[in-house]
N, C-alpha and C positions, 0 to 999 in steps of 0.2 A: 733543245729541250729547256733551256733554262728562259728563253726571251718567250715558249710557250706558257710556261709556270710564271714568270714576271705580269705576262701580260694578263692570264687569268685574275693573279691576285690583284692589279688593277682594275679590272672592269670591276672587281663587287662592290669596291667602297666607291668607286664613280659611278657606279647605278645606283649606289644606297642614296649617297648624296643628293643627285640631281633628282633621284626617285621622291627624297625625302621634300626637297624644294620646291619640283615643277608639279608634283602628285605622280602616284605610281602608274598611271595611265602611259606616261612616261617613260618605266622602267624596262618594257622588254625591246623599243627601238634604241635604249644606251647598251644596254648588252648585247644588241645584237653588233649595232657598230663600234663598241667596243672591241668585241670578237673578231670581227672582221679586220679592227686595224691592228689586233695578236695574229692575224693568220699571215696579213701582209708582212710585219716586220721580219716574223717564222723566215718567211720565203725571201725575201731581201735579206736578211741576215745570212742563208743560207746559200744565195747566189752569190753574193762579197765574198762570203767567208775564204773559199778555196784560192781565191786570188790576191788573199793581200801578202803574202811572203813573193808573190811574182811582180813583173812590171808594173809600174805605177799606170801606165795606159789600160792594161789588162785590168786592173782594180777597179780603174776608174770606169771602165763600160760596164763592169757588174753592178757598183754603187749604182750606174745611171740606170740600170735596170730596175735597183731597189726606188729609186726613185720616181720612175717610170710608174710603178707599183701603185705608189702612194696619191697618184694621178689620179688610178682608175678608179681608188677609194675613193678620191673626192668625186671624179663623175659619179659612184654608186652612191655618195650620199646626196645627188645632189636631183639624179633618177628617182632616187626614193622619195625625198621632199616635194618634188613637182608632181607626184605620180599619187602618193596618199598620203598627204597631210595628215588627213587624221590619226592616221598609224603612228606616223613619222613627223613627230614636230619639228619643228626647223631646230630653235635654240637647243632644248634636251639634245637632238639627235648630232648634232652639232658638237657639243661639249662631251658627249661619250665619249664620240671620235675622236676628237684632239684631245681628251684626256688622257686615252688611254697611248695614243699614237705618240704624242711629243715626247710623254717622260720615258720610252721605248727607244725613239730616236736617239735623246741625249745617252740613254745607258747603252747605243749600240757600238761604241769601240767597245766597252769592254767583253758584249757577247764575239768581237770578232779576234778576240785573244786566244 
């Protein structure tokens, strides 16, 4: 619950931003891959989480899952740029994504506490 609520209050000010920057035309392909990289961490977060008090090998094939995860996001954002540019601009669509995914990533020991 908490890496969902993290991630939402991230996307608004990284759509306000990038909105504010590249024009709002912009604004609903950062929200939407913003959102999508809160649904990824959700469920990486969520696959770790039960295995870090077990084996460190056990751990580490749930992390590779989360990892795995964050693959597919890049092939979805990268389907989407090659597919409708116009919807989906590269740069904007790009910086939602890693905006909202990096600072996710680094805060995800402590959702796995």
């Amino acid at each position: 619950m908490k890496v969902l609520l993290t991630g939402v209050l991230l996307t608004i000010p990284v759509a306000a931003i990038i909105g504010g920057t590249f024009g709002m035309h912009a604004a609903p392909a950062v929200v939407g891959f913003g959102l999508a990289a809160t649904i990824i961490q959700v469920v990486a977060v969520a696959a770790a989480k039960p295995a870090v008090d077990r084996s460190f090998d056990r751990f580490m094939v749930r992390w590779g899952v989360g990892m795995g995860l964050r693959l597919v996001g890049l092939a979805l954002f990268v389907t989407a740029v090659l597919w409708r540019p116009d919807v989906f601009p590269p740069l904007p669509t790009a910086l939602g994504f890693l905006g909202v995914l990096i600072p996710l990533l680094f805060m995800e020991p402590r959702f796995l506490k």
